[in-house]
Each structure stands twice: as structure tokens, then as C-alpha cells.
N, CA and C atoms as an extended XYZ file, in Angstrom:
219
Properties=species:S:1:pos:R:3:atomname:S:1:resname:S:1:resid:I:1 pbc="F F F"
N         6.801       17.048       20.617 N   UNK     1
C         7.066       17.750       19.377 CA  UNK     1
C         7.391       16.760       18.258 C   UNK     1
N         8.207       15.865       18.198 N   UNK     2
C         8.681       14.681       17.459 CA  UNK     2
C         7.294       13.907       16.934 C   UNK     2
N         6.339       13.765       17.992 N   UNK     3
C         5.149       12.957       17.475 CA  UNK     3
C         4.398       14.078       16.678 C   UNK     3
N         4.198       15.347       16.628 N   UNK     4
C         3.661       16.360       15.959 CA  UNK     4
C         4.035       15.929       14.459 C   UNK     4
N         5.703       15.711       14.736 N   UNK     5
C         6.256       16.062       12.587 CA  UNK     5
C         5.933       14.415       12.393 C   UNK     5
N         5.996       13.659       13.070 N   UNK     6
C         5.808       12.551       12.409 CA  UNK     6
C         3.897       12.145       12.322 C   UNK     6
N         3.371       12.790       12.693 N   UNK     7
C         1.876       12.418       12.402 CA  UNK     7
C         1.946       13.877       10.780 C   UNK     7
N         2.469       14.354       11.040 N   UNK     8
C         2.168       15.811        9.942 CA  UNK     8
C         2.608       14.731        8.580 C   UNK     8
N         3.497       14.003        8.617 N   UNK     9
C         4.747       13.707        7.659 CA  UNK     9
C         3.767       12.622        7.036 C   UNK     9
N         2.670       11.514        8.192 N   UNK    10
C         2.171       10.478        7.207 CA  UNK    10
C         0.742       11.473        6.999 C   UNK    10
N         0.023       11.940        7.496 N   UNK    11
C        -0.677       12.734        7.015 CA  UNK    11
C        -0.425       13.568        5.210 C   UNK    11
N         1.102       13.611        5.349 N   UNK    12
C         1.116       14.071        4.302 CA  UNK    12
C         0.888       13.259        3.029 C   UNK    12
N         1.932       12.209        3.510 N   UNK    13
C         1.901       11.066        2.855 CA  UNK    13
C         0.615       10.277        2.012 C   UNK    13
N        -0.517       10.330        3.402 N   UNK    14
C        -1.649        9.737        2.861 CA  UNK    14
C        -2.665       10.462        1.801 C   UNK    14
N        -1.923       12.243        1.934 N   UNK    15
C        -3.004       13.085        0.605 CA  UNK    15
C        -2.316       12.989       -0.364 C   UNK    15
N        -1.037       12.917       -0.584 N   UNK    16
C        -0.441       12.447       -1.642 CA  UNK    16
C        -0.741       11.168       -2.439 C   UNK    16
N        -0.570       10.368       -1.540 N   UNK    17
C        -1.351        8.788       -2.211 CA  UNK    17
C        -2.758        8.815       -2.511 C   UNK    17
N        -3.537        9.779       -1.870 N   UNK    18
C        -4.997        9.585       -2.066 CA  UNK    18
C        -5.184       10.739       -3.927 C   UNK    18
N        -4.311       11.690       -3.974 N   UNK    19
C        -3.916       12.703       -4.656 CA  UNK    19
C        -3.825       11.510       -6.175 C   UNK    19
N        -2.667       10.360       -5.806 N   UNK    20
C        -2.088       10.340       -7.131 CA  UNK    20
C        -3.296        9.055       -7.190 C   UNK    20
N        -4.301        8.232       -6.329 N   UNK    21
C        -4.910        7.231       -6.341 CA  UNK    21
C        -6.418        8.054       -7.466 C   UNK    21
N        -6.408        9.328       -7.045 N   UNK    22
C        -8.098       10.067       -7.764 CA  UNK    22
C        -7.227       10.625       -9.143 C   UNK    22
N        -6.014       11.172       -9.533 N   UNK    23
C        -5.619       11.275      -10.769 CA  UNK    23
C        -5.277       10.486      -11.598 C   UNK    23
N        -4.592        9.280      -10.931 N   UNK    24
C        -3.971        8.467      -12.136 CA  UNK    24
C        -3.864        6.931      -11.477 C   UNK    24
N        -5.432        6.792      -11.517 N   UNK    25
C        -5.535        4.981      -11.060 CA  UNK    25
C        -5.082        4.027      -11.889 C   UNK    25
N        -4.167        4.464      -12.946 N   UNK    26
C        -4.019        3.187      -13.779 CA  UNK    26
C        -2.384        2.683      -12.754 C   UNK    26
N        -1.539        3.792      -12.309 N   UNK    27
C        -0.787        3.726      -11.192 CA  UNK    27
C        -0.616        1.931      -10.411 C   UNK    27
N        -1.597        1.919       -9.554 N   UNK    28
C        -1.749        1.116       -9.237 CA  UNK    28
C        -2.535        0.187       -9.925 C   UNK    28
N        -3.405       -0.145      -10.901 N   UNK    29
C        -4.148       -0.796      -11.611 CA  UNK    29
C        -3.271       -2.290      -11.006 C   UNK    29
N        -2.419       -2.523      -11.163 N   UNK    30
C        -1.624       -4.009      -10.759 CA  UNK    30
C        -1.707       -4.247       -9.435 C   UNK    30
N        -2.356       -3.915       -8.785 N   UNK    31
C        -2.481       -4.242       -7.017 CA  UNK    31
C        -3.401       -5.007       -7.495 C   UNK    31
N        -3.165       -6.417       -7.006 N   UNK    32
C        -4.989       -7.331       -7.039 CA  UNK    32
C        -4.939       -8.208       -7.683 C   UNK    32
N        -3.857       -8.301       -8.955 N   UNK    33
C        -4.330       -8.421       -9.710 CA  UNK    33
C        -2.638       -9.408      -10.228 C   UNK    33
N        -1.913       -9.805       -9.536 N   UNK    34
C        -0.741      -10.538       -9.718 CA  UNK    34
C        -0.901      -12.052       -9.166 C   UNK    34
N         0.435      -12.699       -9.795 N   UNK    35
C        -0.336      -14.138       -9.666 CA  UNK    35
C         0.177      -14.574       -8.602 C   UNK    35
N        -0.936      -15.053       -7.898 N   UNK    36
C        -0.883      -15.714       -6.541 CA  UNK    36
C        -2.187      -15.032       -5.813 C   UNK    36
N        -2.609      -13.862       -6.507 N   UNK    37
C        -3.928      -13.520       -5.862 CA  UNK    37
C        -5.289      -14.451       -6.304 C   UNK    37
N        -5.945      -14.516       -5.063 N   UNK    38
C        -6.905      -15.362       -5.035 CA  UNK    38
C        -8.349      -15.091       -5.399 C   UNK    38
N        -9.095      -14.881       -6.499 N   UNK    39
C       -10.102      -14.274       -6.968 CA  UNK    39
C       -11.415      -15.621       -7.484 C   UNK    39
N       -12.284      -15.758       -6.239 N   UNK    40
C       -13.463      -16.471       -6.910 CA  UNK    40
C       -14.313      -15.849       -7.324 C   UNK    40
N       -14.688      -16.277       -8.178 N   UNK    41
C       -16.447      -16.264       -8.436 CA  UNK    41
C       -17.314      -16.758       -8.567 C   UNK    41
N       -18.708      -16.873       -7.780 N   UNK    42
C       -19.925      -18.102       -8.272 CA  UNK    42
C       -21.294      -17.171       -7.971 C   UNK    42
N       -21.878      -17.645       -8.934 N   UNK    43
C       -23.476      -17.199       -8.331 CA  UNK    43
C       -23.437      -16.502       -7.052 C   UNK    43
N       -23.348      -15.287       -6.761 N   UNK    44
C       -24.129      -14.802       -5.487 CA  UNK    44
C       -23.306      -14.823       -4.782 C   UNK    44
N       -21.438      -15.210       -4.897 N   UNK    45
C       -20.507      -15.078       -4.113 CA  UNK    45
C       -19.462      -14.889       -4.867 C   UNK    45
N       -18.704      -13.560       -4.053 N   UNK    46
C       -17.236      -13.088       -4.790 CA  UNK    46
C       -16.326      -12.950       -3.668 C   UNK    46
N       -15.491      -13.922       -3.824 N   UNK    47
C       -14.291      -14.257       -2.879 CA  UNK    47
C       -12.891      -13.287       -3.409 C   UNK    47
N       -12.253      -12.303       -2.727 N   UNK    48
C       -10.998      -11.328       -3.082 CA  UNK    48
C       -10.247      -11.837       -1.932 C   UNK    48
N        -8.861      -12.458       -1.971 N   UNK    49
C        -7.725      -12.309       -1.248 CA  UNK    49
C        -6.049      -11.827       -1.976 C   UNK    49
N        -6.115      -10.663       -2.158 N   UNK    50
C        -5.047      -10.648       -2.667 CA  UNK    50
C        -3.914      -10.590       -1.444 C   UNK    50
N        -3.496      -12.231       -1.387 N   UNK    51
C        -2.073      -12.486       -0.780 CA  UNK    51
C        -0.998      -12.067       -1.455 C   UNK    51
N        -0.518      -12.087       -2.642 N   UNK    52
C         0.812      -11.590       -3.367 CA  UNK    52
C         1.046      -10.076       -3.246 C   UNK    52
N         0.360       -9.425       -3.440 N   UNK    53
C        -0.084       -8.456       -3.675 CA  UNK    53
C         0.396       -7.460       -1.729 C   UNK    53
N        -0.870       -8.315       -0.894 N   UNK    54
C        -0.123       -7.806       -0.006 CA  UNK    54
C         1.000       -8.308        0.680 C   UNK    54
N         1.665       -9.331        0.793 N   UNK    55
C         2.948       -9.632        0.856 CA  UNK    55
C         4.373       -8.472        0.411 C   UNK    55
N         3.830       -8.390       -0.706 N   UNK    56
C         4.907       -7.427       -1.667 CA  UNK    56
C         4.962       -5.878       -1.055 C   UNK    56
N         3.859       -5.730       -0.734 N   UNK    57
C         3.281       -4.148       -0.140 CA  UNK    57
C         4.320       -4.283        1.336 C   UNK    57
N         3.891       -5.370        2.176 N   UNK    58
C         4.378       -5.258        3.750 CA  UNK    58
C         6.198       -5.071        3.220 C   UNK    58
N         6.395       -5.805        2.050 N   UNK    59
C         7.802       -6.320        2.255 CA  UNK    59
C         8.276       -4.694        1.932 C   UNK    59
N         7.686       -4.204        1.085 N   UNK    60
C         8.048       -2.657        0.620 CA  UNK    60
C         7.983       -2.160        1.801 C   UNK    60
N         6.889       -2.040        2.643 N   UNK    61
C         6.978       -1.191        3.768 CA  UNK    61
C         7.853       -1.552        4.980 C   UNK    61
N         8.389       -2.408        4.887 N   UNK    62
C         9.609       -3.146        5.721 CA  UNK    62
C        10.665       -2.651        5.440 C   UNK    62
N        11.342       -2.466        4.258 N   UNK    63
C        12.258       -2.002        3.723 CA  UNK    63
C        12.254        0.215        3.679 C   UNK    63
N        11.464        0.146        3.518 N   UNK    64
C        10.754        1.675        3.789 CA  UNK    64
C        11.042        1.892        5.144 C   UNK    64
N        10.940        1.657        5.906 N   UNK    65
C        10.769        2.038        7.519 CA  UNK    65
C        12.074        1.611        8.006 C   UNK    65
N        12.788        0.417        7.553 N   UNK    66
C        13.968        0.253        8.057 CA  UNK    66
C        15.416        1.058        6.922 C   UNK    66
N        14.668        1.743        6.303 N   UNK    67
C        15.707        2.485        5.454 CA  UNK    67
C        15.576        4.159        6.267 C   UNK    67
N        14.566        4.494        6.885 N   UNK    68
C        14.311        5.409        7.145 CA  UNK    68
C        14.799        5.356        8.630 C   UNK    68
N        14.752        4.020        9.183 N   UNK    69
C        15.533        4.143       11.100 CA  UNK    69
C        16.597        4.151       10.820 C   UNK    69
N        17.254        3.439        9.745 N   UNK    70
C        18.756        3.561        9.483 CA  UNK    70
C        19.463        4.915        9.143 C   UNK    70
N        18.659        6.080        8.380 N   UNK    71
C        19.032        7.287        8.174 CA  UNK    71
C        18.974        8.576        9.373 C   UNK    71
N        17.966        8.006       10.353 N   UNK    72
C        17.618        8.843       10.911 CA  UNK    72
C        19.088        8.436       12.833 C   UNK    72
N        19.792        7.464       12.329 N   UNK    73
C        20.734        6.938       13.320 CA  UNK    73
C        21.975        7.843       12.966 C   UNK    73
């Protein structure tokens, strides 16, 4: 039962984000796009690593998940 609300809960999660990603992309417009991300370009090759970018994301979701085991204790 427990795995039921918690698949319902990111399910929810993910139409919400997909919700506010198709209404209002300027939202995130700054994902990609901070310094330390790695963006080439040459003739016939386009290199994307945004490291800062996801760094910042994991560290959010680190803090997210351990704010949420801590409430749920």
C-alpha cells in the first residue's frame, strides 16, 4: 500500500512539472545555461554538458528527499 501513495505522489509530481514545463518555459529558461556549463560549437558538432546546472539540481534533490525522511520520522 505505501509503494501505491508513493508512486501516485511522483506521478503526480511529474504532471505538474510537465504542466508548468508546456505553460511557462521561461520558468526554467536558466537550466543550461549558468556558468560552468559546457557548450561547444563547430561545424557539424554541438557539444551540451551542463555540469553546474546539474550539480545544483542533485544538490536540490538531496536536500528535498532528506527534508522529507526527516518529516516523515
Amino acid at each position: 500500500m505505501e509503494a501505491g501513495k508513493v508512486l501516485l505522489f511522483i506521478g503526480l509530481a511529474l504532471a505538474l512539472l510537465g504542466l508548468l514545463l508546456l505553460y511557462a518555459p521561461k520558468l526554467f529558461s536558466w537550466f543550461g545555461h549558468l556558468p560552468g556549463d559546457i557548450h561547444i560549437e563547430r561545424e557539424g558538432l554541438r557539444v551540451y554538458i551542463p555540469l553546474t546546472s546539474t550539480l545544483l539540481l542533485s544538490l536540490f534533490l538531496t536536500l528535498l528527499l532528506n527534508l522529507i525522511q526527516l518529516l516523515r520520522r
